[in-house]
N, C-alpha and C positions, 0 to 999 in steps of 0.2 A: 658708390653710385646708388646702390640698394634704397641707405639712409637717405639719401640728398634728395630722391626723387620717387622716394618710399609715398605720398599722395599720390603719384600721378600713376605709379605702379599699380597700386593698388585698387585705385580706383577703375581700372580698366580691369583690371582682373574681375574685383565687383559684380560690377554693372554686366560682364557676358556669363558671371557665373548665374546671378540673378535673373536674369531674363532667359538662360537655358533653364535652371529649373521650375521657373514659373510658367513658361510654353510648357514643358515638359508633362507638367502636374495637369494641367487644361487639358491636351488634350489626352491620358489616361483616364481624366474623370469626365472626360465628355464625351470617349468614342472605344470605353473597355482596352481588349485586346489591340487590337487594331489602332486606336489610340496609343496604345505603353510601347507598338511596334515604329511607329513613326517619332515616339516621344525618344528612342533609341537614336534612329538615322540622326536627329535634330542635336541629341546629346551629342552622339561623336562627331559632328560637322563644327560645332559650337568649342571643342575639345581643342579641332584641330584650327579652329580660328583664333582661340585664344592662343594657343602657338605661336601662331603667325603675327598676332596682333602686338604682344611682348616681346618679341622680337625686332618686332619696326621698331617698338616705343625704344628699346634701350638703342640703335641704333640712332633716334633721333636725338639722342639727351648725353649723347657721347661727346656733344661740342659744350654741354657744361648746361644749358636748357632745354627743356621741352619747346618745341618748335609747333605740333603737332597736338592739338587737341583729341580728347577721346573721340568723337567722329570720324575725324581724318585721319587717326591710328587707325581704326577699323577698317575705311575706307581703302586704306591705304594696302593691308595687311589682306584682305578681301581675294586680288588675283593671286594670292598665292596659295588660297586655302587647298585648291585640286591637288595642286603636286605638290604640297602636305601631308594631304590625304593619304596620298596613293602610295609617295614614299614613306610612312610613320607605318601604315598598315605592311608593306610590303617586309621592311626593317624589323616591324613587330614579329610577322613568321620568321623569317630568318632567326632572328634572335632566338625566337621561341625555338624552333628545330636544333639550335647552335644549344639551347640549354639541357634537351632531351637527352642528344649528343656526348655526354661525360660533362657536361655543364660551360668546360674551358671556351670550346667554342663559341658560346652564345654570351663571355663576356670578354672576348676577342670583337664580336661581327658588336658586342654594346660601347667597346670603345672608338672602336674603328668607325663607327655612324653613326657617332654622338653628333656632329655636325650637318647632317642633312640638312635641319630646318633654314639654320642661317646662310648654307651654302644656296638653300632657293632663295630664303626672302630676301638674303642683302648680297649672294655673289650670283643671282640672277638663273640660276643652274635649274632644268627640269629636271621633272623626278626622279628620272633611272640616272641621269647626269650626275646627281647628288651626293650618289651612292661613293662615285670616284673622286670625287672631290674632294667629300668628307675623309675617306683613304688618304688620299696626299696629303692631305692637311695634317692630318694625326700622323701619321708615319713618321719616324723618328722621333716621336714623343709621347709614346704610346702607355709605357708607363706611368708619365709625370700627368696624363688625361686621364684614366683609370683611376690614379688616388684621389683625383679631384672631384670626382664621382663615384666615390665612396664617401669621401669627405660629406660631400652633398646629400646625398644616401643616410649615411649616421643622423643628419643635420635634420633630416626630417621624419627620422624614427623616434628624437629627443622629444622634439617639437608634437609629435604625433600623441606623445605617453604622457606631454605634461599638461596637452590640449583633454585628451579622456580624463583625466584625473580631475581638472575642472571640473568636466563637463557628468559629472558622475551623478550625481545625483538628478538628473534629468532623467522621464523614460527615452527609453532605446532608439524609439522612432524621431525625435526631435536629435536626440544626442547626434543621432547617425546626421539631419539632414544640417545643424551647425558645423559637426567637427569638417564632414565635407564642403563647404562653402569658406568656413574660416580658414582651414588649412590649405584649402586648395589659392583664397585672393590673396595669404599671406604669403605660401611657399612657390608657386606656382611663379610670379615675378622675380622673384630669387635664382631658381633654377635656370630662367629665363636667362639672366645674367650674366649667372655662371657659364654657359655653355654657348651665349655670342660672342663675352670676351675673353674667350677660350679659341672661337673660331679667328677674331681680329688681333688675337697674339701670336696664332700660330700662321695665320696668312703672311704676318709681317717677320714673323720668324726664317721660313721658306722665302720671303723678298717675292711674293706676289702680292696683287691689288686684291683685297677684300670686296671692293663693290666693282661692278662692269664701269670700266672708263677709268677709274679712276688711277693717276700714275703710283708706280708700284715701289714699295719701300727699298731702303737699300740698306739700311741697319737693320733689320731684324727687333730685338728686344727694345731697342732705344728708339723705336720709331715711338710717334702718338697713336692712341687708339688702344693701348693696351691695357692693362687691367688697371683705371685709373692714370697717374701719375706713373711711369717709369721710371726708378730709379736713375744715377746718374750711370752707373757701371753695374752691369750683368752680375747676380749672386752666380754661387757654384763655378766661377772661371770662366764666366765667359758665354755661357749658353743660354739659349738667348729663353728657354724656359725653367732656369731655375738651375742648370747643373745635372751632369750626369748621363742626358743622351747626345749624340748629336743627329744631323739629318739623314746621314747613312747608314746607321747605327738601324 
């Protein structure tokens, strides 16, 4: 999905990184402190829209097109930016507490609320709603979401090491504002991806509807929606993510 619609992805990623850090830079050099402090609010509001906004897109382009132009991604991705917010930041403490904590916790409460985002933008859930959501949805598959975000995890520490090794012989100040823009319109729709059809395999796993309204699967792995093309029959025996847990487990 990445490849196929690797323009449209990217280009939204682009364009909201571009125009945060270009606001961003204005108003630090036109109003100091006070400036660098709102250029903050604007960066994390713009953090938590790009969330939102990669998240509609891949949802839109799940029927094989973009349906949805960069505008109307935005537009679209827009009411959900608050309980984005509130739930990413909220997640964020937890997690961070969960890490203090001997560490295990904070990548328990990071698997367990890997789906917040998509549980608002595409299963319609408010913020504190989210929280439970994301829970049932990972629950009995808790492991098999963990390695996948690890997976992801390695995927952009490769990407990160061979992006500086370019980027090396630039000074520091430039290096730093490319590898952030590059890595972030590159990886940033990637991760996007991984963790909506992550949410739309594991809703159909569980045999509920992923979007409000829409009627609710009855096969699990073999439904459509899932990571691409579903196979014809279940790896691992049958389970409908791969093998190895099941839903009570």
């Amino acid at each position: 999905m990445y490849r196929r619609h690797a323009a449209h992805f990217i280009l939204i990623a682009f364009v909201i990184f571009i125009v945060i850090a270009a606001i961003s830079a204005l108003l630090s050099w036109a109003a100091g402190t006070l400036g660098a402090f709102i250029a903050l609010i604007f960066t994390v509001f713009g953090v938590f829209l790009l969330q939102a906004a990669l998240t509609k897109a891949v949802q839109d382009v799940r029927d094989g097109r973009a349906d949805l132009d960069l505008g109307e991604t935005v537009s679209a991705a827009l009411p959900f930016v608050g309980a984005v917010a509130l739930a990413s930041i909220l997640a964020a403490i937890g997690i961070g507490i969960g890490f203090v904590l001997i560490i295990v916790p904070g990548l328990i409460l990071l698997t367990f609320w890997s789906l917040i985002v998509p549980s608002i933008v595409i299963g319609g859930c408010r913020a504190m709603e989210s929280f439970g959501r994301s829970w049932r949805t990972v629950r009995g598959y808790a492991w098999h979401v963990f390695g996948t975000l690890v997976l992801v995890f390695l995927i952009q520490i490769v990407f990160t090491i061979v992006l500086s090794l370019v980027l090396l012989a630039l000074p520091y100040g430039w290096r730093s504002f490319i590898s952030n823009v590059v890595s972030g319109t590159l990886v940033a729709p990637f991760v996007a991806a991984v963790i909506t059809l992550v949410y739309y395999r594991l809703t159909a796993a569980h045999g509920e509807a992923a979007e409000p309204g829409a009627p609710a699967p009855s096969g699990g792995y073999g439904q459509p929606g899932g990571y691409g093309e579903p196979p014809a029959e279940p790896p691992g025996g049958g389970a409908p993510y791969g093998g190895g847990f099941t839903p009570q487990q």
